[in-house]
C-alpha positions in Angstrom: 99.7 166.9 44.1 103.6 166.6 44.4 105.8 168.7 46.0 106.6 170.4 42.7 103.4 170.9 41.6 102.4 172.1 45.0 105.5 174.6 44.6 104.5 175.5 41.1 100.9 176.1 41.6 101.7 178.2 45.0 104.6 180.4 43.1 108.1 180.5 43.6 107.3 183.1 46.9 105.2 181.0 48.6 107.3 177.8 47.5 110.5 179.0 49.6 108.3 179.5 52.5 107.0 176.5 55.1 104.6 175.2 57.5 107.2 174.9 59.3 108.7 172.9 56.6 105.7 172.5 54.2 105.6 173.9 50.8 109.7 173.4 50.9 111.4 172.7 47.9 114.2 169.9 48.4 114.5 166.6 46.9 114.3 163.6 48.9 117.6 162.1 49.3 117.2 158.4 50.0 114.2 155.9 49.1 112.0 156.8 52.1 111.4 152.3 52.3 110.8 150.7 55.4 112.3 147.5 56.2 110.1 145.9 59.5 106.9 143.5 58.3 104.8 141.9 60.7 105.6 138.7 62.5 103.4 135.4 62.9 103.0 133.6 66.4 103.1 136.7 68.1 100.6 137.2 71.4 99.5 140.5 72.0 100.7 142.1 75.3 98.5 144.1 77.7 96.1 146.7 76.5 96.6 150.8 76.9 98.8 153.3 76.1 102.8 152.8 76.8 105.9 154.5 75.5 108.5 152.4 73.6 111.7 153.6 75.1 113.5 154.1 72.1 114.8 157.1 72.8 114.6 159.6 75.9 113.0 162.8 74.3 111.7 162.2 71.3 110.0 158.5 71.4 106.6 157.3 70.5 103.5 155.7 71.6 102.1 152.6 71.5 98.3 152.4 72.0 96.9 148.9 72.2 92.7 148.7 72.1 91.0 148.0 75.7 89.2 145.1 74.0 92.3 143.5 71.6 91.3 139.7 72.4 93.9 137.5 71.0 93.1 138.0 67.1 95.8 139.7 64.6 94.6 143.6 65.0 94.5 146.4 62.6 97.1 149.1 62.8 97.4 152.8 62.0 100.9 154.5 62.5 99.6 158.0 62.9 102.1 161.3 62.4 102.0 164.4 64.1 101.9 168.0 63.0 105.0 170.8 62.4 105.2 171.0 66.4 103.2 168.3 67.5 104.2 165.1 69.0 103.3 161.5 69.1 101.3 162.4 72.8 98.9 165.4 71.3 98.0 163.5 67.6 96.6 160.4 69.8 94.9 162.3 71.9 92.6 163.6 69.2 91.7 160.5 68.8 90.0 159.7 71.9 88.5 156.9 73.0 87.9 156.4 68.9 91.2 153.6 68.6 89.2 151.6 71.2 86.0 151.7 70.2 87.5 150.7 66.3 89.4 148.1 67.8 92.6 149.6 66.2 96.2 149.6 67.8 97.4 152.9 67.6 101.6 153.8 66.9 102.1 157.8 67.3 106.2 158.6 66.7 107.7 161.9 67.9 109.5 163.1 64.1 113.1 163.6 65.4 113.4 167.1 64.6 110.4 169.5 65.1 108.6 168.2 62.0 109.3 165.2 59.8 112.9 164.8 57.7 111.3 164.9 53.7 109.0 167.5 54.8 112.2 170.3 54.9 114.9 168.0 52.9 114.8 164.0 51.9 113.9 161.2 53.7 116.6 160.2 56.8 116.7 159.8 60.9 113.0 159.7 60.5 112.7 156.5 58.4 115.3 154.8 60.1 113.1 155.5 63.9 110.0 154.6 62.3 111.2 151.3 61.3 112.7 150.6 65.1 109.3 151.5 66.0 107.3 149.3 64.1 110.2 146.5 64.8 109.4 146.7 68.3 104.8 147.2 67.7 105.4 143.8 65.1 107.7 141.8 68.0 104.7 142.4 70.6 101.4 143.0 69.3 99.7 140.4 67.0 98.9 142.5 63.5 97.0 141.6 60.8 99.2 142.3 57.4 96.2 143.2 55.5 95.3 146.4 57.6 98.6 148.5 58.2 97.3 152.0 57.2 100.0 155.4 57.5 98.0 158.7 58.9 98.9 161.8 59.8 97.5 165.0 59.9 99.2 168.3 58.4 102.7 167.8 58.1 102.3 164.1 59.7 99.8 163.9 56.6 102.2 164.9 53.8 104.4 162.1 55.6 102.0 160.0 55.3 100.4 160.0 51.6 104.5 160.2 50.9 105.4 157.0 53.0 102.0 154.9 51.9 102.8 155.6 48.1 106.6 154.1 48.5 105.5 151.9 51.1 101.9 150.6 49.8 103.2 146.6 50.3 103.6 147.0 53.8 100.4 149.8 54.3 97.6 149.3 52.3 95.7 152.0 53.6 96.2 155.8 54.0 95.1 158.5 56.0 95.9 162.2 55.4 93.9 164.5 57.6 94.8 167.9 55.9 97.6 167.3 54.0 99.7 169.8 51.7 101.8 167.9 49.3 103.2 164.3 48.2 107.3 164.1 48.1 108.0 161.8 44.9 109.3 158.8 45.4 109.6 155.1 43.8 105.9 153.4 44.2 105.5 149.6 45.5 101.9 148.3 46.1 98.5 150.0 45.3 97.1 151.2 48.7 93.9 153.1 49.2 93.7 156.5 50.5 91.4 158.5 52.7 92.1 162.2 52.8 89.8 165.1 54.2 90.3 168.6 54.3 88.8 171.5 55.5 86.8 173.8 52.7 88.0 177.0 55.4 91.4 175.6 55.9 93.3 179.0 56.2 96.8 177.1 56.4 97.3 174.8 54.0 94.3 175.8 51.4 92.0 173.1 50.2 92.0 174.2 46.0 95.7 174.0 46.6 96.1 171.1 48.7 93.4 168.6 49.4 91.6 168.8 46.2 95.0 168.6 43.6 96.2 165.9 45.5 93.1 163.3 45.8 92.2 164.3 42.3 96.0 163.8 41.0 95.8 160.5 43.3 93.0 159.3 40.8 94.2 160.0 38.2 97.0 157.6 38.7 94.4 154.3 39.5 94.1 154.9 42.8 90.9 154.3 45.4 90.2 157.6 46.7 87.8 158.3 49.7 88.0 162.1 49.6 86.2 164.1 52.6 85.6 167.9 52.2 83.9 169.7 55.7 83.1 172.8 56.4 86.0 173.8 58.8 89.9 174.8 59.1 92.6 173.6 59.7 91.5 170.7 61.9 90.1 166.9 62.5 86.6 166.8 62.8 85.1 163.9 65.3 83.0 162.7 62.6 85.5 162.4 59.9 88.5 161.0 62.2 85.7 158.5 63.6 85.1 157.3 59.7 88.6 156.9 59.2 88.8 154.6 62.1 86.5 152.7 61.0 87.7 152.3 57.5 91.2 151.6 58.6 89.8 148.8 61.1 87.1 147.1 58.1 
């Protein structure tokens, strides 16, 4: 589902209102493309979680696998909810990134939920790609298994960004998502969504279910996860998506 369709099918009233951002209305106003690719004959450096020290309040995480050995790893760039940071989405993760063997970015969005979400595509884009500059200059990543993620807000991000971006991410994870901003499409990635049949916030006949139908509709591979539940990321489904971003 796009963000118009998500506007049309919610009515105009419930399109001028947000999840702190969400069912908004604006266009995206530049390409939403990032720019950094992984490098070759890079080591990976020690193991854990660090911050990058991009910036001083909003920054992000960097979580590399206890067990990384010396191999390119798998990567998921995972984006937080209206509110959230790039701290509270990793740690609902648990120990899950180690025991998958997956390197873990989280970003903070620079404002309290991310740019397109509210209006177009901006300051957000332009940390993400310093971010994953600065993951692809230190930690030894395998091309062929960049996935986007995010749940809520961070998974409307998400589908958005791995649609324009599916050359650099092949794989996509939208825990809960509520809409797709349009963009221009490079590459065919996969997706993973789930959602919540009890979802209270952003309804599942209005969100999750439109938007991996709509997504096969237009060719693409669709691993769609419906679970009895709310507004949330169930152990078992975030452990499965782990595992299908690492495979």
């Amino acid at each position: 589902m796009t963000r118009r369709e998500f506007a049309a099918t919610m009515g105009a009233a419930l399109a001028s209102l947000t999840l702190s951002g969400a069912c908004g209305e604006a266009e995206p106003s530049s390409d939403g493309r990032l720019t950094a690719r992984p490098r070759t004959g890079v080591r990976t450096s020690a193991a854990g979680d660090r911050p990058l020290g991009l910036e001083p309040r909003r920054d992000a995480i960097l979580h590399i696998p206890a067990r990384a050995g010396t191999g390119p790893l798998p990567l998921l760039v995972l984006l937080h909810g209206a509110g959230g940071s790039g701290k509270g989405v990793l740690e609902r993760l648990g120990t899950l990134p180690d025991d998958t063997g997956v390197v873990v970015l989280a970003p903070d969005s620079r404002d309290s939920t991310w740019d397109a979400i509210r209006g177009g595509f901006g300051p957000d884009i332009a940390f993400l790609n310093r971010a994953l500059e600065r993951v692809f200059a230190t930690v030894a990543i395998d091309p062929a298994r960049i996935a986007m993620g995010g749940f809520s807000d961070g998974a409307t991000y998400a589908l958005s960004l791995g649609l324009i971006n599916g050359d650099l991410c092949h794989k996509v994870v939208a825990f809960s998502a509520g809409f797709v901003v349009d963009g221009p499409v490079h590459g065919k990635p996969q997706f993973f969504i789930s959602h919540g049949t009890a979802d209270g916030i952003l309804p599942i006949n209005q969100c999750g279910r439109p938007i991996a139908a709509n997504l096969q509709r237009r060719g693409y591979d669709v691993t769609f996860r419906e679970f009895k539940g709310g507004h949330e990321v169930p152990p078992a489904i975030a452990r499965e998506a782990l595992g299908w971003v690492a495979s």
